[in-house]
C-alpha positions in Angstrom: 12.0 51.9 -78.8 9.2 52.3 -76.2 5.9 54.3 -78.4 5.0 55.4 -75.2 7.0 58.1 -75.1 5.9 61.8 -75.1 7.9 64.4 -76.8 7.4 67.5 -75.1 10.3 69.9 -76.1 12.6 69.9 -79.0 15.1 72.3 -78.7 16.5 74.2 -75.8 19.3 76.1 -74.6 22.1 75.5 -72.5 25.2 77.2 -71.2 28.0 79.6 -70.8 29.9 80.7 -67.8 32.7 81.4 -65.4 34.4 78.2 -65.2 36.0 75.9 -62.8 38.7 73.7 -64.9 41.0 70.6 -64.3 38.4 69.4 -61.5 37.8 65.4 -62.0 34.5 63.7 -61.9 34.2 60.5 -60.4 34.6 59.4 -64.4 38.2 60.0 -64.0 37.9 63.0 -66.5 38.5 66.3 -66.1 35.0 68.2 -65.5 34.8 71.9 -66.8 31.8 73.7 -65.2 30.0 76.3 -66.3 27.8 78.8 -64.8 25.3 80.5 -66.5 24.4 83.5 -64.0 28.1 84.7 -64.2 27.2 85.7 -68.0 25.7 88.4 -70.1 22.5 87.9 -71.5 21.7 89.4 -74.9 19.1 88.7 -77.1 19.7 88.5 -80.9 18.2 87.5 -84.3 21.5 86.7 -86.2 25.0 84.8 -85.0 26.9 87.2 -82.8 29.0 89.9 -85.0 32.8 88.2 -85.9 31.2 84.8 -85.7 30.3 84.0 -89.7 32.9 83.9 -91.6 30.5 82.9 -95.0 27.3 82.1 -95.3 25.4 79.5 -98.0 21.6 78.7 -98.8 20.9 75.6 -100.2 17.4 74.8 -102.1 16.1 71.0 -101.3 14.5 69.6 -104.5 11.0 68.0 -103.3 8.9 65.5 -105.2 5.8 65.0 -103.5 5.5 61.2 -104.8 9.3 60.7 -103.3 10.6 62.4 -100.9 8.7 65.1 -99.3 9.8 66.1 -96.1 7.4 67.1 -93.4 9.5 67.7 -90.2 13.2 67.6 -90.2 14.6 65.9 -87.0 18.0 65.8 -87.8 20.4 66.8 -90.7 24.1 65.6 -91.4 26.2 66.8 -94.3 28.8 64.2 -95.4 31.5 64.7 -97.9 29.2 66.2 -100.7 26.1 65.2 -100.0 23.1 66.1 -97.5 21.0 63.9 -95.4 17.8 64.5 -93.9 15.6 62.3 -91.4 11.8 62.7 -91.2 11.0 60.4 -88.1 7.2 61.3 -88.9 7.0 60.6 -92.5 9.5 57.6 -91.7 12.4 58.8 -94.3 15.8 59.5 -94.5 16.5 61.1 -97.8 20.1 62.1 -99.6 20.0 65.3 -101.2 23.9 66.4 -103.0 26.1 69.6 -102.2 23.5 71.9 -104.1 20.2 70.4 -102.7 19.2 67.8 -105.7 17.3 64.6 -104.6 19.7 62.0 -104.3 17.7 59.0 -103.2 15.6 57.8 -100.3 17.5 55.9 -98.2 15.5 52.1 -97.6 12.0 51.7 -97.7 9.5 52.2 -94.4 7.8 49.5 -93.6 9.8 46.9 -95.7 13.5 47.9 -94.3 12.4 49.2 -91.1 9.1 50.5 -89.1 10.8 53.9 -87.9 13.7 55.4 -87.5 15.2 56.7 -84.2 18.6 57.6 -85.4 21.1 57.5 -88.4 24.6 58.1 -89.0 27.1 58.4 -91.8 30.8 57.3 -91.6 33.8 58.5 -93.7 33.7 55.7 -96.3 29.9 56.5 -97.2 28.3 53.8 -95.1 24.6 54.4 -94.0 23.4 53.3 -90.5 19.6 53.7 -89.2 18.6 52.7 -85.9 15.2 50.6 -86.2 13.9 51.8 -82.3 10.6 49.7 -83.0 12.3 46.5 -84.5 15.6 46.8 -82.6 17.5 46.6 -85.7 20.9 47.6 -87.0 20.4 48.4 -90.5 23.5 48.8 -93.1 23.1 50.8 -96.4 26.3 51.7 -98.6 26.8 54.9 -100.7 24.6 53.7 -103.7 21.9 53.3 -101.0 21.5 49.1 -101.3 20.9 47.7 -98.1 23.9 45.4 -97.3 22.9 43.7 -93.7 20.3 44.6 -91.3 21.0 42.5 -87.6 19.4 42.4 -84.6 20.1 44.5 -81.6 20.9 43.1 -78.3 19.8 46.2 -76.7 17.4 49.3 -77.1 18.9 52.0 -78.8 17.9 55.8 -79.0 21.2 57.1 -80.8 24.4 55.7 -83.0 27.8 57.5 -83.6 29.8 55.2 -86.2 33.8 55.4 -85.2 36.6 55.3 -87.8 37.3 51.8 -88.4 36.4 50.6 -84.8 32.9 50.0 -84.5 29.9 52.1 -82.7 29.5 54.8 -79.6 25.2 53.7 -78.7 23.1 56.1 -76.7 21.5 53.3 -75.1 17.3 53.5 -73.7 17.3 53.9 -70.0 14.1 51.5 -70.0 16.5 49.2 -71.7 15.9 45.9 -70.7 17.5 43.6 -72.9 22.1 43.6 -72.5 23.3 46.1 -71.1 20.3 47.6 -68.9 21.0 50.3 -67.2 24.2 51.6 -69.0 23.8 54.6 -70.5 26.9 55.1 -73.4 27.9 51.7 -74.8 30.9 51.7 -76.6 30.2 48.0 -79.2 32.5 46.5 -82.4 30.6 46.4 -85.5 29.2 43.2 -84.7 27.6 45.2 -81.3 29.2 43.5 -79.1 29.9 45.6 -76.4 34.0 46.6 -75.3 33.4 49.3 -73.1 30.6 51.1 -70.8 31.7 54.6 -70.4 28.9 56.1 -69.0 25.8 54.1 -66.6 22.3 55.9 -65.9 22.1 57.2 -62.3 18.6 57.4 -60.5 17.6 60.3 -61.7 15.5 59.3 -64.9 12.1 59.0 -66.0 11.6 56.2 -68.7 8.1 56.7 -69.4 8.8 60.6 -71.2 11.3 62.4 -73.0 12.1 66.3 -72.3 13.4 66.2 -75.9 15.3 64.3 -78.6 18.7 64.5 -78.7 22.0 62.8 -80.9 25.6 62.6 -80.6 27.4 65.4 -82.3 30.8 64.9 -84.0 33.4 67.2 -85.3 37.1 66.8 -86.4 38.4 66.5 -82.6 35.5 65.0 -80.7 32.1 63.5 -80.2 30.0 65.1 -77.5 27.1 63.6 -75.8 23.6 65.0 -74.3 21.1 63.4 -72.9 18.3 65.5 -71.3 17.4 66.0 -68.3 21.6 65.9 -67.9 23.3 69.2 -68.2 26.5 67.6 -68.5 28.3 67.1 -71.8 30.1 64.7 -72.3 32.9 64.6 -74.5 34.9 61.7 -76.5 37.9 61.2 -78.3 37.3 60.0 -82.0 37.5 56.3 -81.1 35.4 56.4 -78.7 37.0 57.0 -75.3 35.6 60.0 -72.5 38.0 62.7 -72.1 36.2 65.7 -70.5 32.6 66.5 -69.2 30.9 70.1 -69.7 28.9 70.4 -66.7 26.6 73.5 -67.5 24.7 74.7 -64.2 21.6 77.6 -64.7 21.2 78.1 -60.4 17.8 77.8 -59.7 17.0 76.8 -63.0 18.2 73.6 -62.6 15.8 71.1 -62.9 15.8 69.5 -59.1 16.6 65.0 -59.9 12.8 64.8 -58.0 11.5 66.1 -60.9 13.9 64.1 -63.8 12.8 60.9 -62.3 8.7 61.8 -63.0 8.4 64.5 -65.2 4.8 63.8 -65.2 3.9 64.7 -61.8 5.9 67.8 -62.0 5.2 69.0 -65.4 3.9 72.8 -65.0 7.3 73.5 -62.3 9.3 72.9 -66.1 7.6 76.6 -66.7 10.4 77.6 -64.4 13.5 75.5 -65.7 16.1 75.8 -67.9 18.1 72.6 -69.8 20.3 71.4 -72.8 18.5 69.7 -75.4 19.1 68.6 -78.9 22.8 69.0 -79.3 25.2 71.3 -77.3 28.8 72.1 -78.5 31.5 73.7 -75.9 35.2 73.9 -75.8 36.9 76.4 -73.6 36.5 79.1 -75.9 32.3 79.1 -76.3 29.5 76.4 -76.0 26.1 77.0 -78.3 23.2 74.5 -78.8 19.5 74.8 -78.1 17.5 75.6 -74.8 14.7 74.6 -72.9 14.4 78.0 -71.5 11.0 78.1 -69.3 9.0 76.5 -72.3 11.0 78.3 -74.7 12.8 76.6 -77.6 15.9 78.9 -77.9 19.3 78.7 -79.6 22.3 80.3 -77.8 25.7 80.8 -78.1 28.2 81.3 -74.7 31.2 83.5 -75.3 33.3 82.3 -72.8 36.3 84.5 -73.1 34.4 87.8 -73.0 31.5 86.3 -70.5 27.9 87.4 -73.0 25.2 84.8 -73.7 23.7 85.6 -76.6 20.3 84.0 -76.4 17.4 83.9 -79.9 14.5 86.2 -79.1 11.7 83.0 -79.8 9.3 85.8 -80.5 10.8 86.3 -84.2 11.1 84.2 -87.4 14.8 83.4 -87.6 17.5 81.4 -89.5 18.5 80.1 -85.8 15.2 78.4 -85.0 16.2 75.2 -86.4 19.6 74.5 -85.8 20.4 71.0 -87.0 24.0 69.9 -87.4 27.8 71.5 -85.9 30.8 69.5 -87.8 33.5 71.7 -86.0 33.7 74.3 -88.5 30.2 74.3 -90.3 26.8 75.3 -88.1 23.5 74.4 -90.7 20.4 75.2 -89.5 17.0 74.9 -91.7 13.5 77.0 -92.4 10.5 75.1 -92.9 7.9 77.6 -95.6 5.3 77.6 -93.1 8.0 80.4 -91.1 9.2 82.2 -93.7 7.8 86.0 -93.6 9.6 88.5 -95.6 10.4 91.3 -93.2 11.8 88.2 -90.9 14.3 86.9 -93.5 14.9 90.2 -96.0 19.3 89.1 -96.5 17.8 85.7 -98.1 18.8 85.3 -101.5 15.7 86.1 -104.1 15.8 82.4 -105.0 16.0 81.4 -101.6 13.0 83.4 -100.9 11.0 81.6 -104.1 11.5 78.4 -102.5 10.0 78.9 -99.2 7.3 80.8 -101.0 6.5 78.0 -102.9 6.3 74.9 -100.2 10.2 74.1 -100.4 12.6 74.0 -97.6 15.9 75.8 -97.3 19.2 74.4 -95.3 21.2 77.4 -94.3 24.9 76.6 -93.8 27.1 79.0 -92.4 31.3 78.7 -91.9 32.2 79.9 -88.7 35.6 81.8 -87.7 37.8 79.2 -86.1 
């Protein structure tokens, strides 16, 4: 993975709208706009009212000498069990259904140099994304490293599929196989059965807006990659069905700018883009927002048109949204944002925890 790149943004918004269905993209999918200015904006420090159906805290047990955790970059929660990547402090560490260390998973350094992506399939199976090395690495549920190969190409993401093989995000300064595609769909030995999606001309390789992943729930497997406001959706094994194509008016970032974000940094003051993960079906959409420098979580209610957009001004469990399985939305708190007032409905042991250094993954079941 190139170590030039520059992370500017983390998380931003994206969505919502009146919406123009059953119209196909070039893809040969349908394409299911939606437009921003048609909504509602409100501003909110909690998940709209009717949308939590329960809520849970869980407590991560931290050993300093182990497994400490200094920024969370992405979170998956498998089965019974919890799993947390630290890109900075190089780790990916397993925590179980109540937040007790588990294991770190391989060894920095020895295994890999860094990490730029993980994922979990359904029979326990660990993969991390080497992005300095190239390399596929392989752990099982006990956490022993089974194969590590090398990669053909550069890759900045990995969704495993059922039995099948892998959906890549690949680099767009990719230069090895493959240049220039954009969604590789590969067998388990990575070699490569379908390109669904290519890179257009609109890209700058030299910076990243934001990191982003693939997102997977029971039904589907959606795909972001800023500056793109489109979504892009895929069946469980791997094929494109629809594209979310999200449109904020003047907002929109111009494709000038996407392909040298450098040159036209301080005009991203003005702009608005998806980044991280977004989730939409025809009922809402919710992610995270690049929303004129501001990292804000939203949530689109399409049926009743209202955008309801995190006030970034205030401590909040929505600040770190990390992970959407379909039915479960978990979202973290680092200590360093905890204030009282901010978080009072936290349970008292909750609240110890942050107090005393430790981190706390919220996990809330939403109302299907």
């Amino acid at each position: 993975m190139k170590s030039s790149i520059i992370l500017f943004a983390s998380l931003a918004m994206l969505i919502c709208s009146c919406t123009t269905k059953n119209r196909r993209t070039e893809l040969n999918v349908p394409a299911d706009s939606i437009h921003f200015s048609a909504f509602n904006e409100t501003v909110t420090r909690d998940l709209p009212p009717g949308f939590v159906k329960s809520r849970e805290y869980i407590n991560l047990q931290m050993k300093n000498d182990e497994n400490y955790v200094t920024a969370i970059n992405k979170i998956l929660v498998v089965q019974d069990r919890i799993y947390v990547m630290d890109k900075r402090g190089k780790a990916l560490v397993a925590f179980d259904s109540r937040g007790n260390y588990l294991d770190t998973v391989g060894k920095a350094m020895l295994d890999y140099v860094n990490i730029a992506d993980f994922d979990v399939d359904t029979t326990g199976l660990i993969y991390i994304i080497d992005g300095k090395k190239d390399n596929l690495l392989c752990y099982n549920a006990g956490f022993k490293l089974m194969y590590k190969k090398q990669s053909p190409f550069e890759i900045d993401v990995i969704q495993s599929l059922p039995g099948k093989g892998f959906l890549l995000g690949l680099s767009s300064w990719n230069k090895m196989s493959n240049a220039h595609d954009k969604v590789l769909l590969t067998d388990r030995q990575l070699a490569p059965v379908n390109v669904p999606l290519k890179y257009d001309d609109w890209v700058d390789d030299n910076f990243w807006v934001s990191g982003y992943r693939f997102l997977k729930t029971s039904g589907a497997i959606l795909y972001n990659r800023p500056v793109d406001n489109n979504v892009y959706a895929f069946s469980p094994d791997g094929k494109l069905n629809m594209v979310y194509s999200f449109d904020f008016g003047t907002m929109n970032v111009p494709d000038e700018h996407k392909k040298n974000i450098e040159k036209h940094l301080y005009s991203f003051d003005h702009y608005r883009l998806l980044t991280d993960f977004t989730f939409a079906d025809d009922r809402w959409a919710f992610g995270k927002l690049w929303d004129k420098r501001k990292h804000r979580f939203f949530y689109a209610d399409r049926i009743h048109h209202i955008v309801y957009l995190e006030d970034p001004a205030v401590p909040n469990e929505l600040k770190n949204i990390a992970d959407f399985d379909g039915k479960y939305l978990v979202s973290f708190i680092y200590p360093g944002e905890y204030r009282d007032t901010a978080f009072g409905g936290l349970p008292a042991v909750s609240k110890k925890q942050l107090e005393q250094g430790g981190l706390v993954i919220c996990r809330y079941e939403l109302n299907q």
